[in-house]
Structures are given as C-alpha cells and as structure tokens.
C-alpha positions in Angstrom: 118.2 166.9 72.0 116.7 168.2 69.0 113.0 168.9 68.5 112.1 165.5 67.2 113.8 163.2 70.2 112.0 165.3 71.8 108.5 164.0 70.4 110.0 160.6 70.5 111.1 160.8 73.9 107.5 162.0 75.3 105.9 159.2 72.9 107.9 157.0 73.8 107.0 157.9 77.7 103.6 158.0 77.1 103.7 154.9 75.7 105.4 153.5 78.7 102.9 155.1 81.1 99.8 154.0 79.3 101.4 150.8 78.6 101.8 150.5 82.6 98.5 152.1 83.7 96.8 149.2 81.1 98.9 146.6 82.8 98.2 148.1 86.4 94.4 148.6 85.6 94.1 145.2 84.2 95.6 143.3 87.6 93.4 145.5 89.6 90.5 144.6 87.9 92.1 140.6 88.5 92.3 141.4 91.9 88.8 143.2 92.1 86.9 140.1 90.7 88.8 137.5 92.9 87.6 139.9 96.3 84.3 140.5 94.8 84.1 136.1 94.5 85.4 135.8 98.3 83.0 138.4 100.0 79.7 136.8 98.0 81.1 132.9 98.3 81.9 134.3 102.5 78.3 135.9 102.2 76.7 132.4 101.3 78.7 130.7 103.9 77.4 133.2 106.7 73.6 132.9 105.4 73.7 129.1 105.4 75.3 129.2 109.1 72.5 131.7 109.9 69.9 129.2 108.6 71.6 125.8 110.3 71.6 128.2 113.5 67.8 129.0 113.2 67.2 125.4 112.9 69.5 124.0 115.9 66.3 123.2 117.4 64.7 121.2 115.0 67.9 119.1 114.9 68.3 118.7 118.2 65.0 117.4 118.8 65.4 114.5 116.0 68.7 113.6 118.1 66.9 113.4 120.9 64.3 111.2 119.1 67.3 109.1 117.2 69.4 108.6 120.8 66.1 107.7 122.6 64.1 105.3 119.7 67.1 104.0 117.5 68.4 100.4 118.4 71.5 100.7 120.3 74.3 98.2 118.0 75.7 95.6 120.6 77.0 92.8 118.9 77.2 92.2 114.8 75.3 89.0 115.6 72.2 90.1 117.5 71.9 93.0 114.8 71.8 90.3 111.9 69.7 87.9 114.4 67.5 90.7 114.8 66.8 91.9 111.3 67.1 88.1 109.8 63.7 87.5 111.9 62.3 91.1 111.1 62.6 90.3 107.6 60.9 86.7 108.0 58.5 87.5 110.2 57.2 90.5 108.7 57.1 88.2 105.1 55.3 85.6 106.7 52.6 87.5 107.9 52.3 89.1 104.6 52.1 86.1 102.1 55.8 87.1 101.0 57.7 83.9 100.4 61.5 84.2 100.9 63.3 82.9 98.3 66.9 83.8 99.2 68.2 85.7 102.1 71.9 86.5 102.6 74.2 88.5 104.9 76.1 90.9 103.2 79.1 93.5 104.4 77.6 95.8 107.1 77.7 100.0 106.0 79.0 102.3 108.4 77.9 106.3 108.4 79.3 108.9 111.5 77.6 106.9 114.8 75.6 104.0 113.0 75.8 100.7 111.6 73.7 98.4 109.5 72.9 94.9 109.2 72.6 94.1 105.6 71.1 91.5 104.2 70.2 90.5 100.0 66.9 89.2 99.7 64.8 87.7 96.8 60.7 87.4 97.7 58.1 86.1 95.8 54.6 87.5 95.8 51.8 89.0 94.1 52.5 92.7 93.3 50.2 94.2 96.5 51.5 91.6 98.7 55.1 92.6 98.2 53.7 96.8 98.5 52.1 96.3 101.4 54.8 94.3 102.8 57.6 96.9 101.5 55.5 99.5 103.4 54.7 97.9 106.7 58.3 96.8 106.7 59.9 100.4 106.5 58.1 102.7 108.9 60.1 105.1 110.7 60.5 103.6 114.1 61.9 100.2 112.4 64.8 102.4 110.8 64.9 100.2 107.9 66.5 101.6 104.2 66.4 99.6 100.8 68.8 101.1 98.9 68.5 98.9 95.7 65.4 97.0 94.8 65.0 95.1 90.9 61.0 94.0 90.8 60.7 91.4 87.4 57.9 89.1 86.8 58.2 85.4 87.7 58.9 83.1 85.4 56.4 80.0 86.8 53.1 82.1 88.0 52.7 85.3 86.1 50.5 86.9 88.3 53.4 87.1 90.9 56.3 89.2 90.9 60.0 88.6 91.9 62.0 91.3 94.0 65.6 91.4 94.9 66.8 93.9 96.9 69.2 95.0 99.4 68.0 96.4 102.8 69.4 97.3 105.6 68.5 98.3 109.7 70.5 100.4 110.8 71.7 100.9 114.6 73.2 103.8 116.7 76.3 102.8 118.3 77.1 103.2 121.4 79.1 106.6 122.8 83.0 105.8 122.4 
C-alpha cells in the first residue's frame, strides 16, 4: 500500500470510528433521557404514595363517617320514595312550587347509587337559594349536578329552575 491508501485507509477509519462513536453517543444520550423520565415520573409516584400514606387517617375517618351516616340503598323504590318526598317536602316548606318532577336513570360510582330525579320549581329568587341550600347539607348527601335558573315568563319577580339532583346511597357490602 502506497503512502496515500495509506491516508485514505486511516481517514477512511476515522471516519468510521467517529461516525460510530456519534451514532453510539447519540443512543446513549436516547437512552439517558428515557432513565432520567422513569426515575423523576417513579419519584412523583413515590411522593404522592408518601402523601396518600400521611393522610390514611383522614380518609379513614370520612369512611367511618360515610359507612355510619350515609343511607344504606335497599330497594330502587324506597330510594326514589325517599328523595321524591325530600324534594317536596323540603319545597313546600319553602314557598318552592314544583312544577315538574321526574325519575330519571339512577348513576352508579364504586359502592353508591343515586336516585335521580329532573325537577322544574318556581319561586322567587331567595326562596329557591334558601331552598337550594337547606336542601343540600352534608348529612342529606344530596348533588345537583346541572341546574339552568331563567326568569318566568307570567310573574317576573319569580324565577324558573330546572335541574337535576340526585341522593345518593351506600350500598350494602357484596
């Protein structure tokens, strides 16, 4: 081999070698950055178990609370019984007047069930507040999950709501 294979020959290695090292450097930096994203996304897994450990307490005791003040869910027609004469006797004794009140599909979440109902009242704005707030205190485990308010039509000084609200019930251990 002559003088200038020679040059070519170790170019042409170098070139191969730097070519490689680039290739190698460039899947270990890859590889680097995927590790790097596992050990800080395992790193925010262990902090959030840490915190929903240091907090077991806490939700134990609102368990407790739910097993011991939540109605239990018997039968889908003493639930809707139940929350039919919630609803109209809690309007009643607020000068709400029901103008539509209609079953609806029950939801379901992990252990409860709700009795749903549509309902359209009539009333003057504080009326329906004050019966919207009497009507959803925490032990009556009550949820309104849509509510449209619009002013009626005949009497302008009242206000029409429809809204869909629901009780919800624990049900019993399977």
């Amino acid at each position: 081999m002559n003088k200038r294979e020679q040059i070519l020959a170790i170019g042409l290695g170098v070139a191969v070698i730097a070519g490689g090292a680039f290739l190698g450097l460039t899947q270990l930096k890859t590889w680097k950055q995927k590790v790097d994203q596992r050990s800080l996304s395992l790193d925010t897994r262990q902090l959030e178990a840490e915190e929903l450990l240091s907090e077991k307490d806490l939700w134990e005791q609102r368990s407790a609370w739910l097993a011991e003040k939540q109605p239990e869910f018997t039968k889908r027609s003493e639930a809707d019984l139940t929350m039919l004469n919630l609803i109209r006797d809690t309007a009643g004794s607020h000068d709400v007047t029901i103008d539509q009140i209609q079953p609806q599909t029950p939801n379901e979440r992990l252990s409860q069930v709700s009795s749903t109902y549509q309902v359209q009242v009539t009333a003057d704005l504080a009326a329906i507040l004050k019966w919207l707030h009497a009507i959803q205190e925490p032990n009556s485990f009550i949820d309104i999950p849509a509510l449209t308010m619009i002013p009626n039509d005949q009497d302008t000084a009242k206000v029409t709501v429809s809204m869909t609200i629901q009780k919800w019930f624990r049900l019993p251990p399977a």
